[in-house]
C-alpha angles and dihedrals in degrees: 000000000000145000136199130201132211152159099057120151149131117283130163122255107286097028128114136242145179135225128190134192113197109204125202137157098051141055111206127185102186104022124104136222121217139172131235134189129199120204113197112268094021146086127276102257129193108248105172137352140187134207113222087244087057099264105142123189118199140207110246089244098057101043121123083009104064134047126205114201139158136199106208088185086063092030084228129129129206147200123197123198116192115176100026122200134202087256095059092073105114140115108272126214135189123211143167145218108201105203137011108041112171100181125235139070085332077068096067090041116120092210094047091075132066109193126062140199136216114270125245126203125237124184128187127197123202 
């Protein structure tokens, strides 16, 4: 399995960007995909997920700012922020659990998923 993360950068505060996860080395029916995103000093937090039929779950802090989308036929997923805050600064991971998604808060859980991406950084100026 790998993933690979893209689409990191610097932006000012308000600005959009978006991130993509290219999957490849696995097929799944009933996983899920999520992002993640580590400021320094802090914890790795669950920012967005998507079940493999479509259903997203969304940290409170994201929501109505950020989309999480994927293309099966790429085997990519994506995240768009739109609206981006100073807070939002932080390295941001993909990862994937490849059976077995229940939905739900499980959904934004480091420790629910098995497979990782690579970080990207995003950096955001006010």
């Amino acid at each position: 399995v790998q993933l690979v993360v893209s689409g990191g950068g610097s932006v000012q505060a308000g600005g959009s960007l978006r991130l993509s996860c290219a999957a490849s080395g696995y097929s799944y029916s009933s996983g899920c995909m999520g992002w993640f995103r580590q400021a320094p000093g802090k914890e790795r937090e669950g920012v967005a997920s998507i079940l493999s039929g479509g259903t997203t779950n969304y940290a409170d802090s994201v929501k109505g700012r950020f989309t999480i989308s994927q293309d099966n036929a790429k085997n990519t997923l994506y995240l768009q922020m739109n609206n981006l805050k100073s807070e939002d600064g932080a390295m941001y991971y993909c990862a994937v659990r490849l059976v077995g998604c229940g939905g739900g808060w499980l959904t934004l859980a480091t420790w629910y998923y098995t497979y990782w991406g690579q970080g990207t950084q995003v950096t955001v100026s006010s």
